[in-house]
KEGULUM-17984 format. One record per residue (C-alpha): residue in three letters; y, z negated, x. Coordinates in pm, 1 decimal, decimal comma. Layout:
   resn         c2         c3         c1
    ALA          Y          Z          X
...
***
This chain:
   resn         c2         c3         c1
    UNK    -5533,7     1768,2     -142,3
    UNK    -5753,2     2075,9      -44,6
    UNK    -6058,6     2091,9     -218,9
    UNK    -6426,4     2101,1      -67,3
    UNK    -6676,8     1872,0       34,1
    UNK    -6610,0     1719,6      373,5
    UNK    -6907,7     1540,3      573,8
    UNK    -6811,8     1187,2      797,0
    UNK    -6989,6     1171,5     1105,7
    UNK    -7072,9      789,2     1289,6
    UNK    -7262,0      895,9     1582,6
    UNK    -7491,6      617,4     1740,1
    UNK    -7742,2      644,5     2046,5
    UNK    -7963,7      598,0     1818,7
    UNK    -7905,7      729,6     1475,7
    UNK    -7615,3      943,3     1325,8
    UNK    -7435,5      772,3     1014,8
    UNK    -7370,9     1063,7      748,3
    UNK    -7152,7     1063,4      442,9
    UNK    -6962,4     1303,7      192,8
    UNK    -6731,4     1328,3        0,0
    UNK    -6668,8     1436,6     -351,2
    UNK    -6538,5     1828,8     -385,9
    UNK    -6216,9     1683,4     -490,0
    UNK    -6187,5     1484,2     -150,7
    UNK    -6134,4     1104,0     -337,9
    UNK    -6430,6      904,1     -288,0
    UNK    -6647,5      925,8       43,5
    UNK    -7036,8      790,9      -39,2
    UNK    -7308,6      771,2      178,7
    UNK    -7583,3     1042,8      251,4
    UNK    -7805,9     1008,5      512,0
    UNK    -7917,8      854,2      835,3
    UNK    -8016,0     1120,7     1082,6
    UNK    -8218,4      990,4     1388,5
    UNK    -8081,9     1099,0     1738,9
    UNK    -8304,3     1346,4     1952,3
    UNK    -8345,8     1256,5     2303,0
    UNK    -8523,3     1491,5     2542,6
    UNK    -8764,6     1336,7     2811,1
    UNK    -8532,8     1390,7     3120,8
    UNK    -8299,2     1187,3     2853,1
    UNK    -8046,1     1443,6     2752,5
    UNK    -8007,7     1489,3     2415,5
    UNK    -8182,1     1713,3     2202,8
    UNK    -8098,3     1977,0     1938,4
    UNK    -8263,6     1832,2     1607,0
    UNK    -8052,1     1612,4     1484,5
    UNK    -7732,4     1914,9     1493,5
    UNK    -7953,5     2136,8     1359,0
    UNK    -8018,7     1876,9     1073,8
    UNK    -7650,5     1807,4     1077,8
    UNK    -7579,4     2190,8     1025,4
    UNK    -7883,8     2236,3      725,2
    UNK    -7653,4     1971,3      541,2
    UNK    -7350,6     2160,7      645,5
    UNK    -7489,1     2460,5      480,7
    UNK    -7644,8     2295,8      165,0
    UNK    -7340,5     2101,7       71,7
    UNK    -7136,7     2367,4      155,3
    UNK    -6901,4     2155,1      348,1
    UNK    -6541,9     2254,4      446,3
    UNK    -6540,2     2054,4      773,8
    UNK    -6697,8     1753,2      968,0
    UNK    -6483,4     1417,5     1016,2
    UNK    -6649,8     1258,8     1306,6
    UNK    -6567,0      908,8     1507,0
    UNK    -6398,8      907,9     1752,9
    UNK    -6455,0      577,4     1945,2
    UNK    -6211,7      429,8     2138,1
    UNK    -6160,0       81,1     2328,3
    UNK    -5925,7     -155,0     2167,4
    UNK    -5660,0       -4,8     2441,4
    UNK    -5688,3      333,8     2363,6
    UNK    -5903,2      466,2     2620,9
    UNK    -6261,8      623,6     2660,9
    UNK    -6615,7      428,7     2679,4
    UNK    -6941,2      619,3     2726,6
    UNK    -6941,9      604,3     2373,5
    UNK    -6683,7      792,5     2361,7
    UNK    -6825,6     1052,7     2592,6
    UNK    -7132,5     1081,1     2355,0
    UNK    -6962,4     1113,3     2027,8
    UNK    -6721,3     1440,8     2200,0
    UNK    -7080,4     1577,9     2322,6
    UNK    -7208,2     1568,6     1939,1
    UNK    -6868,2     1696,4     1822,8
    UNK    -6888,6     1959,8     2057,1
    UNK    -7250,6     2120,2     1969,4
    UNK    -7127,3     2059,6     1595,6
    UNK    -6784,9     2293,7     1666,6
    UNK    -7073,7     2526,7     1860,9
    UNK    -7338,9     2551,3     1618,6
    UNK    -7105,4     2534,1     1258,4
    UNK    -6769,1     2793,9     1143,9
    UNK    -6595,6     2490,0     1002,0
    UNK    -6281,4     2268,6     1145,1
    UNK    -6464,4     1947,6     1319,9
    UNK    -6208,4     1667,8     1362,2
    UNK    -6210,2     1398,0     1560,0
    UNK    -6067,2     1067,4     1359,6
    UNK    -5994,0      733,1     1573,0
    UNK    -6332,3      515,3     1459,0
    UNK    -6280,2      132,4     1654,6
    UNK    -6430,2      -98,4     1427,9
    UNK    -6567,8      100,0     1180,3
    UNK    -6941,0      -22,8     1225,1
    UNK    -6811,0     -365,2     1279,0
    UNK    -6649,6     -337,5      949,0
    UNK    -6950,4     -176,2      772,1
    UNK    -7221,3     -465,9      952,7
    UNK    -6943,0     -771,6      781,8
    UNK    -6990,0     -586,4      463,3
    UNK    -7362,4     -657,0      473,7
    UNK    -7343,8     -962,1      607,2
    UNK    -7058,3    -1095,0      286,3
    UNK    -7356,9     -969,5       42,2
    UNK    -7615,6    -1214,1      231,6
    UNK    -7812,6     -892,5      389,4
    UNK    -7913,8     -918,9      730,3
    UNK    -7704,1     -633,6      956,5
    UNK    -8043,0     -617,3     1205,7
    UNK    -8279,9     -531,4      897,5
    UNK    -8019,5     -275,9      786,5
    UNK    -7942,1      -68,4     1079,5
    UNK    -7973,1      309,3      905,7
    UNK    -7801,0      204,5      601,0
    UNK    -7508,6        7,0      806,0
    UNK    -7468,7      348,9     1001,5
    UNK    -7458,4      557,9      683,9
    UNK    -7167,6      291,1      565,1
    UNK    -6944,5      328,0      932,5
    UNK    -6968,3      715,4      831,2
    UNK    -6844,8      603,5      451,4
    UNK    -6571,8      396,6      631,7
    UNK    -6425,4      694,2      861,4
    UNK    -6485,5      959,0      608,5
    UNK    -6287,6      732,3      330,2
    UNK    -5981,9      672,2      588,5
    UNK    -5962,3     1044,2      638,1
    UNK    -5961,2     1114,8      277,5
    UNK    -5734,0      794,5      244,4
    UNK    -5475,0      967,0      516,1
    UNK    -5499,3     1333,7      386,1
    UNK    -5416,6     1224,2       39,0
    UNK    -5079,1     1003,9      206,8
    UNK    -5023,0     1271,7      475,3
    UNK    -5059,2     1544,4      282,1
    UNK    -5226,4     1689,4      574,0
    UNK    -5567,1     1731,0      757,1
    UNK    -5627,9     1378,4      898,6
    UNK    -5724,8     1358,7     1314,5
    UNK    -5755,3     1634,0     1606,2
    UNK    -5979,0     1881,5     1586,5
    UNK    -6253,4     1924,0     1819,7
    UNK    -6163,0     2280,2     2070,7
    UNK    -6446,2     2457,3     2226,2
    UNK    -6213,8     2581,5     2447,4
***
């Protein structure tokens, strides 16, 4: 297992779900909630990679883990489209390895959570986003450890 922090990535419309990982790469926890920036002609904005990037830096991360979402087939939604566009500015703006890891389900998964502890999901929307980003970040950890190897694809500028 290499060693470094690695940050998880659940990008919303409207907030981005960040967790981390340990420097040995076991456990994943949960970070922070950064809020998406949307420019007035509604293209997005450059605060919340910039924010993405000062944790980057501070944690001294090794790479960025984010969702991928897919359908339940396999195929691309406009979420989809939106989570590449983050990844992309990410690979742009950091010199780490940004993967892409196969998300479906994993803020389903983190809203049942809260709801089997009696918390209302709607009440707990930055914390449930910060969990999704505990969910993929723990199944990439999960992987590399069985693998042996860096878990996903990662994300080419090119």
């Amino acid at each position: 297992m290499r060693q470094g922090v690695r940050l998880g990535i659940d990008v919303g419309k409207a907030r981005i779900g960040v967790a981390r990982s340990d420097r040995d790469g076991l456990l994943a926890t949960p970070l922070e909630t950064v809020a998406r920036d949307w420019a007035d002609d509604g293209s997005a904005g450059e605060a919340h990679i910039r924010r993405i990037v000062e944790l980057v830096d501070e944690l001294e991360a090794i790479e960025l883990i984010v969702g991928h979402p897919l359908n339940m087939q396999g195929q691309s939604t406009p979420s989809t489209e939106d989570a590449l566009s983050v990844a992309g500015a990410l690979a742009e703006a950091v010199s780490i390895p940004v993967r892409l890891l196969d998300e479906r389900l994993t803020t389903a998964a983190a809203a049942k959570q809260f709801r089997a502890t009696g918390r209302k999901a709607s009440r707990s929307r930055d914390v449930i986003d910060q969990a999704a980003a505990v969910i993929l970040l723990q199944d990439a950890l999960d992987r590399e450890r069985a693998s042996g190897t860096a878990p996903g694809t990662v994300y080419s500028t090119d």
